[in-house]
N, CA, C and O of each residue as an XYZ file, in Angstrom:
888
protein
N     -10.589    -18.714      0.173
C      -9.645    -17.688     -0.276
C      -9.421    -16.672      0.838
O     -10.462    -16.248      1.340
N      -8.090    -16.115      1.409
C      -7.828    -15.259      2.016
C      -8.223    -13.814      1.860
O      -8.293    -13.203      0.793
N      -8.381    -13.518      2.626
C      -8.723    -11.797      2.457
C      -7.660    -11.001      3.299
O      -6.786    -11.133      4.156
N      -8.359    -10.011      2.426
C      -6.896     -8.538      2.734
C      -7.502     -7.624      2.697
O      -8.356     -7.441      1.830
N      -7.203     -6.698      3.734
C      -7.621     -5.072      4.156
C      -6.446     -4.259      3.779
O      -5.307     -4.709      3.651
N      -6.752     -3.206      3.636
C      -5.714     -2.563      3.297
C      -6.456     -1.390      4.550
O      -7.630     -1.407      4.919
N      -5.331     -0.405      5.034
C      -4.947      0.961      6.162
C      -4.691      1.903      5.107
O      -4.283      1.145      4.227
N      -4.662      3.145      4.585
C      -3.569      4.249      4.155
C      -4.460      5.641      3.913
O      -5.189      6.105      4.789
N      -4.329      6.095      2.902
C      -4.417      7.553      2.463
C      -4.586      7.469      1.452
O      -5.076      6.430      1.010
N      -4.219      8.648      0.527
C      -4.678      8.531     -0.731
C      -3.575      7.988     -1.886
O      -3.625      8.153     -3.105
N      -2.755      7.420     -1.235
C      -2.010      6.319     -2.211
C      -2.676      5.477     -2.353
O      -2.580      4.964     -3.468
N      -3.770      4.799     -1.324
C      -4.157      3.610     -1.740
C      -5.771      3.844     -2.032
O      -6.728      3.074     -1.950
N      -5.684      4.960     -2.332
C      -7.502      4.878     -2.696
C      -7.654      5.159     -4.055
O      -6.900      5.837     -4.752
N      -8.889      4.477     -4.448
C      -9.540      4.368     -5.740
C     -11.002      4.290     -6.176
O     -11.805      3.387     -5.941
N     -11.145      5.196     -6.722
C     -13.036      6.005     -7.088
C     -13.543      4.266     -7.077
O     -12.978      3.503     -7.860
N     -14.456      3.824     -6.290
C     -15.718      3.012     -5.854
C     -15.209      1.449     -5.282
O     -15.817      0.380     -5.351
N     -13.536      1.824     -4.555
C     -13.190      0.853     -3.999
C     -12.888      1.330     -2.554
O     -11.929      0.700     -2.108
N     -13.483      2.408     -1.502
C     -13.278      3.017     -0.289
C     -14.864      2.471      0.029
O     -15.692      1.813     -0.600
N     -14.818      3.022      1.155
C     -16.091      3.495      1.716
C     -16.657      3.974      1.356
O     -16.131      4.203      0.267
N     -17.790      4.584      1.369
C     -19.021      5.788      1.041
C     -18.718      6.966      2.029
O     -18.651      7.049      3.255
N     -18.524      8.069      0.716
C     -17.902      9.575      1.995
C     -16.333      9.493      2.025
O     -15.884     10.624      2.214
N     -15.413      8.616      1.912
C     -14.370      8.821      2.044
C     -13.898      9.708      1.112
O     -14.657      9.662      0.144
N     -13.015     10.490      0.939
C     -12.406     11.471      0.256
C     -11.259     10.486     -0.859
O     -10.362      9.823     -0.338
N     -11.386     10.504     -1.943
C     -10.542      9.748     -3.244
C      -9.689     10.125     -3.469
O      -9.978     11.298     -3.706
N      -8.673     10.022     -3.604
C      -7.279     10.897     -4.127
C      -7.591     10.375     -6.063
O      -8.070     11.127     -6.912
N      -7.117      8.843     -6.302
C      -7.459      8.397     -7.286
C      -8.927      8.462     -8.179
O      -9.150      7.530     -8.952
N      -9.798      9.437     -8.073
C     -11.177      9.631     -9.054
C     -10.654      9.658    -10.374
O      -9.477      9.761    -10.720
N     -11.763      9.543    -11.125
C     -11.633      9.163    -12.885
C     -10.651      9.563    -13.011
O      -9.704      8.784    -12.907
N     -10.281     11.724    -13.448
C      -9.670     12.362    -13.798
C      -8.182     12.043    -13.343
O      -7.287     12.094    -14.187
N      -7.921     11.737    -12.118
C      -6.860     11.369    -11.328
C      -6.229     10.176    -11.556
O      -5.034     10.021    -11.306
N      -7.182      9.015    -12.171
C      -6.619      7.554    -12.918
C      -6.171      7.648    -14.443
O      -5.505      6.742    -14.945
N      -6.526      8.680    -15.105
C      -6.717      8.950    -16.409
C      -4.652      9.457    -16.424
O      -3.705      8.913    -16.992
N      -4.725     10.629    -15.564
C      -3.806     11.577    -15.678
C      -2.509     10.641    -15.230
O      -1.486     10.635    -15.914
N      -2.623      9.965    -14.193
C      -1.400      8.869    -13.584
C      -1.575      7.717    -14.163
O      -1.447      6.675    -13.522
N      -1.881      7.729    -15.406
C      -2.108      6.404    -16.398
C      -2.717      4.698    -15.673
O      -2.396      3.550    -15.978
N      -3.674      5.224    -14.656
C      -4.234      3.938    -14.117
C      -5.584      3.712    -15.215
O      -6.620      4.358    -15.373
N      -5.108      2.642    -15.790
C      -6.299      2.140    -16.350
C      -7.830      1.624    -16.166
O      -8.893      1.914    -16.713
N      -7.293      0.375    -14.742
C      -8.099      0.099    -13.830
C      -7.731      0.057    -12.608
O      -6.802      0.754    -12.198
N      -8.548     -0.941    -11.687
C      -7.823     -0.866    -10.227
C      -6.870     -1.929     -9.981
O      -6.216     -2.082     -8.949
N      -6.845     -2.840    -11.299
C      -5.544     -3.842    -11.223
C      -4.243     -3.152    -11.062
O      -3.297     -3.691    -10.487
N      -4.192     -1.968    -11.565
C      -3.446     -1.431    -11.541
C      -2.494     -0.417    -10.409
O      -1.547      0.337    -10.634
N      -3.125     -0.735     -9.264
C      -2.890     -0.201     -8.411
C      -1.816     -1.083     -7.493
O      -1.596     -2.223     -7.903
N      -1.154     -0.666     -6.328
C      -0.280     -1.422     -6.071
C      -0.993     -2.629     -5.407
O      -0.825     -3.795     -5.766
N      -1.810     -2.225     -4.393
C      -2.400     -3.278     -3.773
C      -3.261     -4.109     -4.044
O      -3.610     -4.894     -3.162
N      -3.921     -4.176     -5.518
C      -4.478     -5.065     -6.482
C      -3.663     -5.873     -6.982
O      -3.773     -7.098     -6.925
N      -2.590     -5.128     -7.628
C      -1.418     -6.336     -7.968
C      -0.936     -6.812     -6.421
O      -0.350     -7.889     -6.537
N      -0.966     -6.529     -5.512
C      -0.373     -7.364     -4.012
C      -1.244     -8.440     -3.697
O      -0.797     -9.497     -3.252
N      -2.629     -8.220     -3.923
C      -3.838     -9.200     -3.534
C      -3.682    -10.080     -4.641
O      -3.573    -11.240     -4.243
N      -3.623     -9.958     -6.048
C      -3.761    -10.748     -6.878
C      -2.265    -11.566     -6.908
O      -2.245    -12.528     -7.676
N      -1.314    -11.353     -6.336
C      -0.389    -12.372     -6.153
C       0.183    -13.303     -5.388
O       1.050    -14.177     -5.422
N      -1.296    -12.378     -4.073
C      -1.487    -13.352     -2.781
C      -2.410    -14.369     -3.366
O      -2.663    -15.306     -2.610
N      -2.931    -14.391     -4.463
C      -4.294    -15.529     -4.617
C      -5.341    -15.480     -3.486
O      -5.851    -16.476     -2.973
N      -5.664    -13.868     -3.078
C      -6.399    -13.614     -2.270
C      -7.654    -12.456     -2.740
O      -7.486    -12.043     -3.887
N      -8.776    -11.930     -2.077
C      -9.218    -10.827     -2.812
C      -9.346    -10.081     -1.461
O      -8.907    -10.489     -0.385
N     -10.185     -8.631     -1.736
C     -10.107     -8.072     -1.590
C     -11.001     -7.945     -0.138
O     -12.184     -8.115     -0.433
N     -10.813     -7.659      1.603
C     -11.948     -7.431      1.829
C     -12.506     -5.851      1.987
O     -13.638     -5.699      1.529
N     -11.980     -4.845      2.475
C     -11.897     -3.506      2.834
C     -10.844     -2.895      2.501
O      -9.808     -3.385      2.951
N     -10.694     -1.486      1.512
C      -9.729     -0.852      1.108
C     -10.111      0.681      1.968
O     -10.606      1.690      1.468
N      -9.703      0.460      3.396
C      -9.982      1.628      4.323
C      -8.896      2.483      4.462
O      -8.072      2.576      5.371
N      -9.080      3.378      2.936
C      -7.763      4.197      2.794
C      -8.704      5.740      2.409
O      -9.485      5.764      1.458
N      -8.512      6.750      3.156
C      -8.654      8.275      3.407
C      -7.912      9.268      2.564
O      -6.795      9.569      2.984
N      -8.373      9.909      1.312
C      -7.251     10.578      1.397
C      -6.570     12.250      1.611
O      -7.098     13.295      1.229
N      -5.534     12.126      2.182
C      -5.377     13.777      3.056
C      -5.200     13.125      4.665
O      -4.963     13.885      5.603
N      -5.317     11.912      4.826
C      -5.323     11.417      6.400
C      -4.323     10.738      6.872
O      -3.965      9.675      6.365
N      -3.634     11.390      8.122
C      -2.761     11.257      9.141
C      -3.130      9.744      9.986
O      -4.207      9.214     10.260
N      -1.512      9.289     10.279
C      -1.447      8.246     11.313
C      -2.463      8.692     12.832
O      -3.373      7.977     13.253
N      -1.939     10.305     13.601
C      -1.772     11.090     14.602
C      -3.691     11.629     14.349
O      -4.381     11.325     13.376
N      -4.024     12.262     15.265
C      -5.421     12.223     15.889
C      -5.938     11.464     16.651
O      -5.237     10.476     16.870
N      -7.385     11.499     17.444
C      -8.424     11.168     17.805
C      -9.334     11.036     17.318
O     -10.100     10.084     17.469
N      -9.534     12.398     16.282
C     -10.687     12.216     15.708
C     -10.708     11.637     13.952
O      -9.736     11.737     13.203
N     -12.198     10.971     13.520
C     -11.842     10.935     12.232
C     -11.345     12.021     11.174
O     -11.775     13.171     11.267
N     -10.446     11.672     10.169
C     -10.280     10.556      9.763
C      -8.831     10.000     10.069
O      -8.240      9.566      9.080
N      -8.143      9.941     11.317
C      -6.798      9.722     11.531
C      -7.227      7.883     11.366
O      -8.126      7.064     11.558
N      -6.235      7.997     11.013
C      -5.659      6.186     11.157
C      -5.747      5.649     12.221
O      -6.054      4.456     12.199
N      -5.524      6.289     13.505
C      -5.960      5.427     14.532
C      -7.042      5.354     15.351
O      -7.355      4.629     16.295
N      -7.727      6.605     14.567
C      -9.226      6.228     15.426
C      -9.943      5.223     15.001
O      -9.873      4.623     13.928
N     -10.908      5.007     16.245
C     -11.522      3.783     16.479
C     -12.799      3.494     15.057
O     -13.364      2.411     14.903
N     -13.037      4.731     14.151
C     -14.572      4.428     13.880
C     -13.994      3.869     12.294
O     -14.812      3.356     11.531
N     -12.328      4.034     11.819
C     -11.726      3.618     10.670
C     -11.314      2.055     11.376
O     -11.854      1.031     10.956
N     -10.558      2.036     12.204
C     -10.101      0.275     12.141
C     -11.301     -0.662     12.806
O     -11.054     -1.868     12.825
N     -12.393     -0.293     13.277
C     -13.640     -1.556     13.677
C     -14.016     -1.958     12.340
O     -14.462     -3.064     12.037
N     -13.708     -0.534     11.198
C     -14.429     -1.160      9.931
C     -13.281     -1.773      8.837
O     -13.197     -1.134      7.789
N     -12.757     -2.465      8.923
C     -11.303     -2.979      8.244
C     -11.862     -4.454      8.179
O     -11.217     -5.422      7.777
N     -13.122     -4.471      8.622
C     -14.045     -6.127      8.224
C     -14.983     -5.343      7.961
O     -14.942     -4.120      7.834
N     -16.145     -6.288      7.847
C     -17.508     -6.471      7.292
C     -18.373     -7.277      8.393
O     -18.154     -7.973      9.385
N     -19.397     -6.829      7.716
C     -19.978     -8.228      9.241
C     -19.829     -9.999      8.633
O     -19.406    -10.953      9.285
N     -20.214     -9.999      7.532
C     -20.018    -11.177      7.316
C     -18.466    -11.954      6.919
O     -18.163    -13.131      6.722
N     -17.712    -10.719      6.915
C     -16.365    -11.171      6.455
C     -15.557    -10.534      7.376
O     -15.923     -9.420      7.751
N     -14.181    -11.161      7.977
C     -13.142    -10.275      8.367
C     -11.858    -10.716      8.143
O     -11.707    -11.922      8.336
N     -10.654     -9.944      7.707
C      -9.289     -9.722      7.014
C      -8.458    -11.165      7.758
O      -8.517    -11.510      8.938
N      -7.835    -11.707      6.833
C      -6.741    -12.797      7.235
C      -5.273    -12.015      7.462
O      -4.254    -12.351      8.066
N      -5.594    -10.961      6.790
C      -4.306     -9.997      6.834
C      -4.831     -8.489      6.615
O      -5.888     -8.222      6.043
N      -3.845     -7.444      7.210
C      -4.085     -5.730      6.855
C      -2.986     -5.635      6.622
O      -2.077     -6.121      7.296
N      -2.866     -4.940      5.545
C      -1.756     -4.036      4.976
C      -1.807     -2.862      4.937
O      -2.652     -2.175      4.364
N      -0.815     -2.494      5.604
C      -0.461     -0.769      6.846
C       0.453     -0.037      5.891
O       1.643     -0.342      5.830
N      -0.177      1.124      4.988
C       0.726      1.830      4.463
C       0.360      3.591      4.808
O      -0.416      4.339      4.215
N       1.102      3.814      5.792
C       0.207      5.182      6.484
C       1.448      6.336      6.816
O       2.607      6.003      7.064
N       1.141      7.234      6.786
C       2.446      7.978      8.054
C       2.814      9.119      6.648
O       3.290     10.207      6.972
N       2.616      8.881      5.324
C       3.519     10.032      4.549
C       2.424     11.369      4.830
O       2.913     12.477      4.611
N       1.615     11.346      5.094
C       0.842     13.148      4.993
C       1.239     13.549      6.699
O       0.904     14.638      7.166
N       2.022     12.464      7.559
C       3.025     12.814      8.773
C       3.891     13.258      9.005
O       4.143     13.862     10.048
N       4.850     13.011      7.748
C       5.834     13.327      7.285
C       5.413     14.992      6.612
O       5.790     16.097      7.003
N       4.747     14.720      5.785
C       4.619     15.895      4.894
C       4.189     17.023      5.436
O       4.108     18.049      4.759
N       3.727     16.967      7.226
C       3.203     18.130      7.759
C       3.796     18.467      9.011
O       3.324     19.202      9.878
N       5.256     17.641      9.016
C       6.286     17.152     10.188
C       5.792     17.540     11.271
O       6.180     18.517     11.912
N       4.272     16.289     11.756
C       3.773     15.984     12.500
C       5.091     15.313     13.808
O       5.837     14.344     13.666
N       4.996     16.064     14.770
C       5.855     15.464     16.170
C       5.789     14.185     16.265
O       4.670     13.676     16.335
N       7.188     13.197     16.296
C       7.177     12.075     16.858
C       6.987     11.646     17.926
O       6.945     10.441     18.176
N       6.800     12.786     18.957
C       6.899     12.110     20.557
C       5.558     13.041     20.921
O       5.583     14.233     20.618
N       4.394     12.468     21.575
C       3.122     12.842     22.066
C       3.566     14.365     23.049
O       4.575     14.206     23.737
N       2.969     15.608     23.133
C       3.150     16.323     24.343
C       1.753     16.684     24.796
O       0.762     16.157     24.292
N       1.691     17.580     25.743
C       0.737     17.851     26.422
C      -0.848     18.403     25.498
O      -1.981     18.658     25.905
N      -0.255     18.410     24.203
C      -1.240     19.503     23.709
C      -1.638     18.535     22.256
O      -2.569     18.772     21.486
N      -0.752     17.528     22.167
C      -1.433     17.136     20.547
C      -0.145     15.360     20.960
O       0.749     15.076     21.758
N      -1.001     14.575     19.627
C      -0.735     12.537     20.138
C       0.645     12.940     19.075
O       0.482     13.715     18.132
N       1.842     12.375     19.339
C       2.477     12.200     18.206
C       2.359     11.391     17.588
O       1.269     10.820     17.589
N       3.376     10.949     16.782
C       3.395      9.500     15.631
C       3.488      8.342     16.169
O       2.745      7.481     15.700
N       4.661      7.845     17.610
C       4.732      6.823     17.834
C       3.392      6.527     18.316
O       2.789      5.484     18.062
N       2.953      7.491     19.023
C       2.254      6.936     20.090
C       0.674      6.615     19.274
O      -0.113      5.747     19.651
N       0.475      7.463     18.186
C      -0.857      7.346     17.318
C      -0.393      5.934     16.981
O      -1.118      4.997     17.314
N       1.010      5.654     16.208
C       0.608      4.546     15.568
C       1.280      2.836     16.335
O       1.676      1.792     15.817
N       1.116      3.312     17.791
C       0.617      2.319     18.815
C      -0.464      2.017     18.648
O      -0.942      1.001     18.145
N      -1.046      3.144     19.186
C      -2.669      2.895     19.274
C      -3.384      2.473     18.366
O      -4.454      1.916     18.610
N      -2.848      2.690     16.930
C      -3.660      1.957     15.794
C      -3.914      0.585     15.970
O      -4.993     -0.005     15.932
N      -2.435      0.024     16.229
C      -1.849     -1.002     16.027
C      -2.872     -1.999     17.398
O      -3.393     -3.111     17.479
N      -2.749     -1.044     18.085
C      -3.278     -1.844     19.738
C      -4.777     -1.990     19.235
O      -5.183     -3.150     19.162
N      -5.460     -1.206     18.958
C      -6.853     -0.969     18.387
C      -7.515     -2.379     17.278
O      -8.645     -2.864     17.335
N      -6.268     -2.810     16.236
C      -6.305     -3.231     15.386
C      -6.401     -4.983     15.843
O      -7.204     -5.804     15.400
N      -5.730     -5.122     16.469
C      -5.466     -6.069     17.391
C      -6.714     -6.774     18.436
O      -6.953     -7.907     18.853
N      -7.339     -5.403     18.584
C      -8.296     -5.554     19.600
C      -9.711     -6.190     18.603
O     -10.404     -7.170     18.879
N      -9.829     -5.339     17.485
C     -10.850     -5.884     17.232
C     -11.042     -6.920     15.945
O     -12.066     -7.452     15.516
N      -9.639     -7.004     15.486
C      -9.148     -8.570     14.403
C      -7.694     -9.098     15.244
O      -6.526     -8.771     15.033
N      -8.281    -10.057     16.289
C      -7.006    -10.735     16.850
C      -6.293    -12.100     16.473
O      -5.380    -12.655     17.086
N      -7.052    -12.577     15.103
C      -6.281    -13.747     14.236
C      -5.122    -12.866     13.102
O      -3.949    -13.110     12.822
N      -6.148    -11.678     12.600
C      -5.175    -11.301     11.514
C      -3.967    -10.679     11.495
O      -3.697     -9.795     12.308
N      -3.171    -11.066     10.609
C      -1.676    -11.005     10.074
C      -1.604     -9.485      9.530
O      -1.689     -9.132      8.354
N      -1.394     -8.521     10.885
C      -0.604     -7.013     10.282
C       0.938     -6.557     10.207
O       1.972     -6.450     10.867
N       0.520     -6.416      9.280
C       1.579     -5.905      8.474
C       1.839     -4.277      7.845
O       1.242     -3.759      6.900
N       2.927     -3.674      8.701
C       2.937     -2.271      9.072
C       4.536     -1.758      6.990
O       5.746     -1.960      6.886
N       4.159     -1.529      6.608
C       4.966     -0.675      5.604
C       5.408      0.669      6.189
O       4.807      1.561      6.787
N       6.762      0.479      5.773
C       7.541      1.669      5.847
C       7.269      2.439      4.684
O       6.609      2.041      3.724
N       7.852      3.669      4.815
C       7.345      4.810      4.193
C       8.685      4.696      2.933
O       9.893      4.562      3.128
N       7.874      4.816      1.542
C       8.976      4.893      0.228
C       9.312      6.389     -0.197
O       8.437      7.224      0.032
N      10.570      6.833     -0.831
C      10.843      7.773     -0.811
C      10.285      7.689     -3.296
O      10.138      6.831     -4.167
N      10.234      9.064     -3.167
C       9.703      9.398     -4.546
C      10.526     10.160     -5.410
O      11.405     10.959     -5.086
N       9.998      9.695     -7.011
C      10.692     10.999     -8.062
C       9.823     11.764     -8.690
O       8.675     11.535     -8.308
N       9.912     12.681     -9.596
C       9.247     13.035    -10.730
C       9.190     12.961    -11.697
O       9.866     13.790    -12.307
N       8.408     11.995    -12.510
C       8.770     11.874    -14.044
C       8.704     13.137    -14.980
O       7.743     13.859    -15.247
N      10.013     13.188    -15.400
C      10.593     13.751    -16.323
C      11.553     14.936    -15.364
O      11.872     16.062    -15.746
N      11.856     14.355    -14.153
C      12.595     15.434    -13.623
C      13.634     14.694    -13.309
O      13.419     14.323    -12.155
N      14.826     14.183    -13.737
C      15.892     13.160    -13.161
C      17.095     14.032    -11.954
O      17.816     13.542    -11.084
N      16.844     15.862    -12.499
C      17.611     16.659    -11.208
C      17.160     16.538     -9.759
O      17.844     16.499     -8.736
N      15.385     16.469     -9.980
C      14.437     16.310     -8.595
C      14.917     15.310     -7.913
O      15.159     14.155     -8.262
N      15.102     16.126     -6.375
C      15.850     15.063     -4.932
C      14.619     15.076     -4.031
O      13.873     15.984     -3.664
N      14.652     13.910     -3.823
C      13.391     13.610     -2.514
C      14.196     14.499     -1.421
O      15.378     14.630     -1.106
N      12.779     15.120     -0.944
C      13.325     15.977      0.310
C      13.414     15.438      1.719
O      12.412     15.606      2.414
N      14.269     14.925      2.159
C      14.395     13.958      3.392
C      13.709     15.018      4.601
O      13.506     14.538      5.716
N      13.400     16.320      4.360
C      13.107     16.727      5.232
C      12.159     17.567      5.478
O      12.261     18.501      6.273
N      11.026     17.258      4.721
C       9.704     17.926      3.729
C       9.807     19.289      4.716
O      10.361     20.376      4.556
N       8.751     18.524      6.171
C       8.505     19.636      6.650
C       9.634     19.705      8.333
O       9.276     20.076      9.451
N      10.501     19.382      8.050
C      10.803     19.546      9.467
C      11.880     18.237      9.831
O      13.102     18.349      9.931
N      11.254     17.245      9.963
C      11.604     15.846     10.608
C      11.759     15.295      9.125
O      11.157     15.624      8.102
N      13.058     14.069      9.398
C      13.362     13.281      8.535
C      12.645     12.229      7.906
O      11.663     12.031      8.620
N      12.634     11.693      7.238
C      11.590     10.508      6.682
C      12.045      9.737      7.754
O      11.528      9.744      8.872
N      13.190      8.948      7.354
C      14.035      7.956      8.201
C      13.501      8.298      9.934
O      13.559      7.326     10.686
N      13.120      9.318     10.391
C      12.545      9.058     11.479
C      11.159      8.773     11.749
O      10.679      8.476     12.844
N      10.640      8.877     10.793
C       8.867      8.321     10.879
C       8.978      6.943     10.662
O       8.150      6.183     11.163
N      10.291      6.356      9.687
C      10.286      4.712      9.606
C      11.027      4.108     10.495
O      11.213      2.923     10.215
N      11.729      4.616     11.864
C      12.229      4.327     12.272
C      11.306      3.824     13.815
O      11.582      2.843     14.506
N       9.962      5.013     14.106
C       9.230      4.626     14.602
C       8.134      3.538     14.099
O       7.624      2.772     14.916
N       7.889      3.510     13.111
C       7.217      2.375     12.600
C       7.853      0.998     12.557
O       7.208     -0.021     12.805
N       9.091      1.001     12.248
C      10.182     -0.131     12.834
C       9.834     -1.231     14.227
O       9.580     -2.414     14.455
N      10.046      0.224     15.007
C      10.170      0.248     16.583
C       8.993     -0.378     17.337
O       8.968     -1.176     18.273
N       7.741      0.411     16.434
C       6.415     -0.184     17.327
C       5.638     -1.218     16.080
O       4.433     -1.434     16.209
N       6.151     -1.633     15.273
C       6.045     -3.007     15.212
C       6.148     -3.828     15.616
O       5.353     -4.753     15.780
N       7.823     -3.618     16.056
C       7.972     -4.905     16.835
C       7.527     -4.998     17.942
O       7.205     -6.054     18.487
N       7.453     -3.843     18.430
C       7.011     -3.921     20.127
C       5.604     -4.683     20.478
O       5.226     -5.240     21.508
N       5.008     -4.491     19.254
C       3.429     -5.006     19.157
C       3.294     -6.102     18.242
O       2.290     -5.978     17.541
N       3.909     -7.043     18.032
C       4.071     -8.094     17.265
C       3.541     -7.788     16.245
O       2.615     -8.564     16.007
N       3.702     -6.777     15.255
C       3.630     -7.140     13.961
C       4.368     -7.415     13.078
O       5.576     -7.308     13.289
N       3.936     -7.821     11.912
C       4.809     -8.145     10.578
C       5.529     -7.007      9.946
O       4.782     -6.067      9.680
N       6.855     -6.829      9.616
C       6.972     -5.188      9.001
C       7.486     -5.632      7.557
O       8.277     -6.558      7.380
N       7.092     -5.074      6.842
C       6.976     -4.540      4.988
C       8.330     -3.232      5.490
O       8.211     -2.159      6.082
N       9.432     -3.877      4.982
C      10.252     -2.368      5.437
C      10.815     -1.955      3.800
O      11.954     -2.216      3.412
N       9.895     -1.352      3.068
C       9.352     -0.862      1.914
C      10.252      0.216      1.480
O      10.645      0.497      0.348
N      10.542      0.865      2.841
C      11.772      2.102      2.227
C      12.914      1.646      2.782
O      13.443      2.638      3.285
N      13.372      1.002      2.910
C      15.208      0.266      3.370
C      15.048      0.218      1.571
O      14.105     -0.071      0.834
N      16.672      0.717      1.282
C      16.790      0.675      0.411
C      17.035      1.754     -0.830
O      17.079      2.858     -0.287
N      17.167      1.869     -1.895
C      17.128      2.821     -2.910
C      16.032      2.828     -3.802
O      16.158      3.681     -4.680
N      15.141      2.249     -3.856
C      13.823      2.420     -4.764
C      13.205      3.496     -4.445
O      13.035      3.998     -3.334
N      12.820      3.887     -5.636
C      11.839      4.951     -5.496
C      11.070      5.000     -6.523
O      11.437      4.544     -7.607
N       9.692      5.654     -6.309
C       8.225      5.136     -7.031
C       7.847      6.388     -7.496
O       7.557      7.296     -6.717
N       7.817      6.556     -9.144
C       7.177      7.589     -9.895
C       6.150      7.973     -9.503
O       5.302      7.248     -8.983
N       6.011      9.620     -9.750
C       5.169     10.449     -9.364
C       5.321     11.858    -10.520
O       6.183     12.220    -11.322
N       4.308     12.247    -10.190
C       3.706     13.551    -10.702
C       3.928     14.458    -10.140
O       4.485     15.376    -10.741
N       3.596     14.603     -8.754
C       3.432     15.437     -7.892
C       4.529     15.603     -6.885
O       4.798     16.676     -6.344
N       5.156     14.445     -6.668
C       6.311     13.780     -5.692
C       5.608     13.180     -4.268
O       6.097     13.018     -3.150
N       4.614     12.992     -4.655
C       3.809     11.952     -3.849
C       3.128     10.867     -4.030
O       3.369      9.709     -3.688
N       2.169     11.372     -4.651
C       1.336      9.433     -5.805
C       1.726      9.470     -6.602
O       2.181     10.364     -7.314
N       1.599      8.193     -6.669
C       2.166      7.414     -7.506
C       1.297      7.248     -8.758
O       0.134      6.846     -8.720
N       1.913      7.569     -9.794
C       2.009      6.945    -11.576
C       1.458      4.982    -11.820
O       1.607      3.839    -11.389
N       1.245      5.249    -12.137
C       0.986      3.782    -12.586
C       2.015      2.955    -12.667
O       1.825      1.756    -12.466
N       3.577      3.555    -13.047
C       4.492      2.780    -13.091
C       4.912      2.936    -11.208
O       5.701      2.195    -10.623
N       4.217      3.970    -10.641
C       4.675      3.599     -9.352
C       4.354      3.152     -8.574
O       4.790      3.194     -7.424
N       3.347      2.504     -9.074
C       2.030      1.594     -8.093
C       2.777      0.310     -8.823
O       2.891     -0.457     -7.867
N       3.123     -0.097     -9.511
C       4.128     -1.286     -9.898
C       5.531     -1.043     -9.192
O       6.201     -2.044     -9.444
N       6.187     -0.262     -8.509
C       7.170     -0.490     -7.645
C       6.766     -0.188     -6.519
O       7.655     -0.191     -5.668
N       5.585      0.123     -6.111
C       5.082     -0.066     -4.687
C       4.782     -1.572     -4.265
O       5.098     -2.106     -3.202
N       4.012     -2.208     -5.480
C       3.878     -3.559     -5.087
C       4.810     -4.300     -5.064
O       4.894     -5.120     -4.150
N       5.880     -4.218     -6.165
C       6.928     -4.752     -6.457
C       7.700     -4.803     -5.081
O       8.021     -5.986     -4.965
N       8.200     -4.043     -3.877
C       8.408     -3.566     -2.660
C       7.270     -4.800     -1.793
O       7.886     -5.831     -1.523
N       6.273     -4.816     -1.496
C       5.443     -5.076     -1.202
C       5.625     -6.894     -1.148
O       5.623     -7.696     -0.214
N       5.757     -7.020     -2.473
C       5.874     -8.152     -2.582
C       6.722     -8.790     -2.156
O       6.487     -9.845     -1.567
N       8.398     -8.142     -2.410
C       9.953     -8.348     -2.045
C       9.419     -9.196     -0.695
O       9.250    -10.392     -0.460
N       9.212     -7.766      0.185
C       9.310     -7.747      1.935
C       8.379     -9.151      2.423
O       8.718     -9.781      3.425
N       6.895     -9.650      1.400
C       6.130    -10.484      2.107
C       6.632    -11.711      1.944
O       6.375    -12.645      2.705
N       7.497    -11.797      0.782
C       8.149    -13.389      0.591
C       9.070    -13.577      1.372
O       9.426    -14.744      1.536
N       9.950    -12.193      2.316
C      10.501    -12.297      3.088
C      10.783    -13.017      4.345
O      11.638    -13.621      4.993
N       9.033    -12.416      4.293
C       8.324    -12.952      6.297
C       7.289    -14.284      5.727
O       6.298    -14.647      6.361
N       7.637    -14.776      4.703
C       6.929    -16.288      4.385
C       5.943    -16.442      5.210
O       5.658    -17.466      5.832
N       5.231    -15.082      5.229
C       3.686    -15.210      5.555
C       2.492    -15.754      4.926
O       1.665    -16.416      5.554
N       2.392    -15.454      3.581
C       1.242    -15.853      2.723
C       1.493    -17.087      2.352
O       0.701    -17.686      1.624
């Protein structure tokens, strides 16, 4: 059976499916309130369970940036060496990273004083590569959100500064540049219920996968 890692934040985390120490977005209270029952319920449970694959590492942070050096950014070194196990390592990673980038309109272009986005999520990518060089990554674009029970609420294309469309436009860009697979998750008009206008509802972890799924039958990878 294939295995799957999952990359992200606290979209994709869930109380006693991270690491030890990682920070949960999803704990009890937090599954209760966004109507997650269990962790089937999450997007990337329903993604694994329709790969006929399980699970190997769900190395998702939450509150954590593509951009840094240090932990817990996405592209440091001490999060992607552990995206295996010793006795097991990923046939595939699934890359869903970059919205708390967006949300803190983190610079796209590196300067003298701090890494931007492209260049962090090179280095992930180069990193990722380096130390799983069979497995099949696969980089997701960033989905835009609503609020249930708010049908006036407009996703803000421009949270803090910079456009969404330009954080997926670099993720686009250095996919390809680095041979990966791209999940282009936000092309399109879907958008995935929320509470907050960020995580996702239970019904929005069913159009995250739903997305998820679209894009992988696409690239007739699995």
């Amino acid at each position: 059976m294939k295995l799957v890692s999952i990359l992200g934040d606290s979209v994709s985390t869930f109380r006693g499916y991270n690491p030890p120490g990682y920070s949960v977005f999803y704990d009890q209270n937090m599954q209760r309130v966004n109507g997650l029952n269990s962790v089937s319920d999450t997007w990337w449970a329903r993604v694994i369970q329709n790969m006929h694959a399980r699970l190997c590492v769900n190395n998702s942070y939450s509150g954590s940036r593509v951009t840094g050096e240090a932990f817990p950014s996405c592209a440091c070194e001490e999060r992607l060496r552990n995206l295996g196990r010793q006795e097991n390592v990923p046939d595939y990673i699934l890359i869903y990273a970059g919205f708390n980038d967006f949300g803190s309109g983190t610079e796209l272009i590196s300067s003298l004083d701090t890494y931007g986005f492209e260049d962090s999520y090179d280095v992930m990518l180069k990193t990722i590569r380096q130390y799983y060089p069979l497995a099949k990554i696969v980089c997701g674009t960033l989905m835009r959100t609503e609020i249930k029970g708010m049908p006036d609420w407009q996703f803000p294309e421009y949270w803090a500064g910079i456009g969404l469309e330009y954080y997926n436009d670099v993720i686009r860009w250095v996919a390809q540049e680095n041979q990966c697979f791209l999940a282009d998750l936000g092309m399109g008009t879907a958008q995935y219920e929320t509470l907050d206008g960020s995580h996702p509802t239970a019904q929005g972890h069913k159009t995250i996968a739903a997305r998820w799924l679209e894009c992988l039958a696409g690239l007739e990878i699995i």
